[in-house]
C-alpha positions in Angstrom: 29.4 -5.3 -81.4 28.1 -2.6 -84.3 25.9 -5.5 -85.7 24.0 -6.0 -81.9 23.8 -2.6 -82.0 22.4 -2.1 -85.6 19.7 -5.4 -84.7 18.9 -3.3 -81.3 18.2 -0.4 -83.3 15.2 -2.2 -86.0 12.7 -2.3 -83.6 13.0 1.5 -82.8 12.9 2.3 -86.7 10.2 0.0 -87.3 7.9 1.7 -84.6 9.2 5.0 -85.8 8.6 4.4 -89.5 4.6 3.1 -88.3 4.0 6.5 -85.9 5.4 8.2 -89.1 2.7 6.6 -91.1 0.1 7.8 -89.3 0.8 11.4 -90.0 -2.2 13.1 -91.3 -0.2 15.4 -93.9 -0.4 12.0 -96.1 -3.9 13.1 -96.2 -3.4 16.0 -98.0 -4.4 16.9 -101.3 -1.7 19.1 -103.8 -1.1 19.6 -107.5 -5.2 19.0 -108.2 -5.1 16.1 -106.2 -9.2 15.1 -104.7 -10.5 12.2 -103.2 -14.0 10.8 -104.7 -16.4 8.4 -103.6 -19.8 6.9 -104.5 -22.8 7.1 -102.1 -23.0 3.5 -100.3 -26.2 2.6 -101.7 -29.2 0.9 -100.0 -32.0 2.6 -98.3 -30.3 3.6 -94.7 -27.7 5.4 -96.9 -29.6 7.1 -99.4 -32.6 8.1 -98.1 -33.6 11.8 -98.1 -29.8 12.4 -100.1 -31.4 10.9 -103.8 -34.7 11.5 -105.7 -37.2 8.9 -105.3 -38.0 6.2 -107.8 -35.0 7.6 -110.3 -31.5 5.7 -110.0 -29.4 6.2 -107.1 -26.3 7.3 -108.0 -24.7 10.1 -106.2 -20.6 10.9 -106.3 -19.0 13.4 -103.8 -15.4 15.1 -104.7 -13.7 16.1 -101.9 -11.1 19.1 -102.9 -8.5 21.2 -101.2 -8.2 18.8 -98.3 -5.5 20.3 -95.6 -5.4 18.8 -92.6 -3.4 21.3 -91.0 -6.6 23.5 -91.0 -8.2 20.7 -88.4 -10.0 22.4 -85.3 -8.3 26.0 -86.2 -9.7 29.5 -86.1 -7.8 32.1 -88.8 -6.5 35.1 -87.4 -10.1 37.0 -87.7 -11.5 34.1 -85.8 -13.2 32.6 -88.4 -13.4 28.4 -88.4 -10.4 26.8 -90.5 -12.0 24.9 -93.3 -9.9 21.9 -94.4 -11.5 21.2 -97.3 -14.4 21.9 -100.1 -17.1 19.4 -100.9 -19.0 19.1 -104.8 -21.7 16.5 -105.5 -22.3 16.0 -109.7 -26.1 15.7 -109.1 -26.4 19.1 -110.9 -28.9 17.7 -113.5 -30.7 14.9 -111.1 -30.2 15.6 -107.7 -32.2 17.3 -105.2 -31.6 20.5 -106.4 -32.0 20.0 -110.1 -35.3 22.1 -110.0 -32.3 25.3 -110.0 -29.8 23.4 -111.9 -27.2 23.2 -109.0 -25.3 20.4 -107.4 -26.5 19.4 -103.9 -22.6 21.1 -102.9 -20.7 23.4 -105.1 -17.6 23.7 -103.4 -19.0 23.9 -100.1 -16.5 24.6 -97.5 -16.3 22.0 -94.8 -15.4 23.8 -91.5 -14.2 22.3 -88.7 -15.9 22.6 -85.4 -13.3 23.5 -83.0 -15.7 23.2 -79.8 -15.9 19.6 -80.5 -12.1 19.2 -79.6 -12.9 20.2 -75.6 -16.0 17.5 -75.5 -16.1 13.8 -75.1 -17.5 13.3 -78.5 -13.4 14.1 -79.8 -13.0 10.8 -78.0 -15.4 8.6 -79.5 -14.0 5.7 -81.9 -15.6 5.0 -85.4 -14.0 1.6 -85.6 -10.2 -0.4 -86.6 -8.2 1.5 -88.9 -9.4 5.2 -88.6 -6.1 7.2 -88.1 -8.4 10.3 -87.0 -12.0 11.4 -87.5 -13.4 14.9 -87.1 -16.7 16.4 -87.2 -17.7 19.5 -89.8 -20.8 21.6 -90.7 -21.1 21.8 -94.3 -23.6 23.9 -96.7 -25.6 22.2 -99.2 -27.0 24.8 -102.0 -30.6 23.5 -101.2 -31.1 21.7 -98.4 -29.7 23.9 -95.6 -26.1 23.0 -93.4 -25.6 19.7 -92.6 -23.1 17.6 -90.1 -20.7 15.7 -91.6 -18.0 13.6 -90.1 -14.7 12.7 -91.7 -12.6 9.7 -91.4 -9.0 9.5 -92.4 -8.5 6.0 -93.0 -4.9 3.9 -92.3 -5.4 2.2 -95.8 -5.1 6.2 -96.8 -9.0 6.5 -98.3 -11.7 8.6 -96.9 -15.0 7.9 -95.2 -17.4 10.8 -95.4 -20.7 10.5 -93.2 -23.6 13.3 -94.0 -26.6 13.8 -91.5 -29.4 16.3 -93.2 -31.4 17.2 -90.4 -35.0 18.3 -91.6 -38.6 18.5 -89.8 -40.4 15.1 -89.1 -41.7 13.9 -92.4 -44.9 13.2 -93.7 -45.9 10.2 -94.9 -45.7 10.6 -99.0 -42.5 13.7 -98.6 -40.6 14.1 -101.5 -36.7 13.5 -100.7 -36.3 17.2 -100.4 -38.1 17.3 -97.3 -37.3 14.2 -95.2 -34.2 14.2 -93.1 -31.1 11.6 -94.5 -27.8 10.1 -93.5 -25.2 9.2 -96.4 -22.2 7.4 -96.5 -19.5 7.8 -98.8 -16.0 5.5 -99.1 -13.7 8.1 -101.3 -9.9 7.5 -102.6 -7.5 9.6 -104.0 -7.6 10.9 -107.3 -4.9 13.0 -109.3 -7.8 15.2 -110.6 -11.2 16.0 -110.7 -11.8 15.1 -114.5 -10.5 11.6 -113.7 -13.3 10.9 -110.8 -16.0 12.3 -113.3 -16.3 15.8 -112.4 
């Protein structure tokens, strides 16, 4: 009788342990932990982020990531920010010209209005435990929407629209609008993903 009872039991724990999976506190970064990620390359996904004509190579860290923080106002009603986001471009990037990264530790703040529209409902695909939408500062090219993914395989997608004026034909990078993807995993630090 205790065995039945035990085998009646297994598919309970097994949907239990796979709801418990899909926590988003698994996200979350502690003890220096980041998660980095190389700009998808190809024209759709780099256009308007990298210099023209120089390599593309573009590497986002994303630091302090609390997922707890997620479509929150603090106590002064100020947007929760679940996370900080720092490009190493500081020498080749956009923003070279001032010797700064495209983001230095830009906070990534949630947008909390979002949650009461039917955009919260909209799917990005299999495997996406939850995706949110952010605004983000870049230290040259003005705020920009992003869009996080928290991925069941535990990595990070990170999708960056720049909005800018309609360009000219000939505009540098600088001054053309661009959409970036980025696939990021955990690291233990930042000096082991190259920052």
């Amino acid at each position: 009788m205790k065995l039945r009872a035990v085998r009646s039991l297994l598919p309970l724990c097994a949907l239990l342990s796979t709801l418990s999976c899909r926590e988003l506190q698994r996200f979350d970064t502690r003890d220096g932990e980041v998660y980095c990620g190389d700009l998808v390359s190809g024209d759709p996904f780099t256009d308007g982020f990298v210099v023209d004509n120089k390599p593309q190579q573009l590497r986002m860290m994303l630091s302090d990531l609390d997922t707890s923080k997620l479509g929150t106002f603090s106590t002064d009603n100020q947007v929760g920010v679940p996370a900080h986001l720092t490009s190493n471009d500081k020498l080749t990037g956009l923003c070279a010209k001032d010797v700064l990264p495209l983001f230095d530790n830009s906070p990534v703040r949630s947008i909390p209005q979002v949650d009461h529209d039917a955009l919260a409902a909209m799917t990005f695909g299999e495997g996406h435990d939850e995706d949110f939408f952010t605004w983000t500062d870049s230290t040259c090219q003005g705020t920009m929407l992003g869009i996080v993914s928290l991925l069941r395989n535990n990595d990070i997608e990170l999708r960056l629209f720049k909005p800018n004026k309609l360009a000219a034909i000939g505009d540098p990078a600088d001054k053309r609008p661009g959409f970036a993807l980025f696939y990021m995993r955990r690291n233990p630090n930042a000096a082991s993903c190259g920052f």
